[in-house]
N, C-alpha and C positions, 0 to 999 in steps of 0.2 A: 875470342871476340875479334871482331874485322876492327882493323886500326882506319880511322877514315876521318876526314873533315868534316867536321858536322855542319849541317846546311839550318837557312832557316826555314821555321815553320811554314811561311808564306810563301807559296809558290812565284807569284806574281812578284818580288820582293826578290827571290834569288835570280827571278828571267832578267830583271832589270838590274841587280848587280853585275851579271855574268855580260853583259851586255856590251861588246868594247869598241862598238859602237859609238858608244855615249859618253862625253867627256864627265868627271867628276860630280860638276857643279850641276848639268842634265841632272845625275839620280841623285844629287840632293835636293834638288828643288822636286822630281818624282817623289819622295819620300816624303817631305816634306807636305805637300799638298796630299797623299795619301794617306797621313793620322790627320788631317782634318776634311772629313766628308762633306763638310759642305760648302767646301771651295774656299778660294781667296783671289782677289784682285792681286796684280804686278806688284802695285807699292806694298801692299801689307808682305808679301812674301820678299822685298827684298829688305823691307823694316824688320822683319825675323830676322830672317839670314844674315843681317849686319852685312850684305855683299851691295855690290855697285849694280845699279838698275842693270846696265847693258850686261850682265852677266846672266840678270834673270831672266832679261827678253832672249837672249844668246838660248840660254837653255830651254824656254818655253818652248823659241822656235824647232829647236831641234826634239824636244818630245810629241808637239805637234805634228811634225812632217812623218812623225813613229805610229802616228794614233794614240799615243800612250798619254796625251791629256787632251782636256773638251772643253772649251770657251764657251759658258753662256754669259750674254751680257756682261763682258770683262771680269767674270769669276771663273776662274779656273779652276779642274777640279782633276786628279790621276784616274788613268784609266788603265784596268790591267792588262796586261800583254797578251797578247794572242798566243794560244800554246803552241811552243815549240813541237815539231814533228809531222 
């Protein structure tokens, strides 16, 4: 049997771990808005995450400029990553 790291099931999910690009707090706020599909406003996501608002706007913006999240009417929601290749 091959000795190897085992990955997770969601493709989208290991693009955006592997990503080093993206500072921490990015793919926890990606993760985060990804187990709930039907988005969240700024404040509700930084009322979860117990973290400081500018960390979440920090991160939105930098998953925005990715494509990897989509603002309707200030709900934000994860978008998966374009496939690698």
């Amino acid at each position: 049997m091959e000795n190897s790291t085992p990955r997770p099931v969601d493709p989208a999910l290991d693009q955006v771990l592997r990503d080093t690009e993206l500072v921490p707090s990015a793919r926890l706020v990606w993760i985060h808005l990804r187990n709930r599909p039907s988005g969240q406003r700024k404040a509700t996501i930084v009322r979860a995450l117990g973290v400081d608002k500018a960390v979440v706007y920090r991160a939105i913006k930098a998953l925005a400029e990715r494509g990897l999240v989509c603002d309707e009417d200030g709900v934000w929601t994860a978008v998966a990553p374009k496939e690698e290749g």
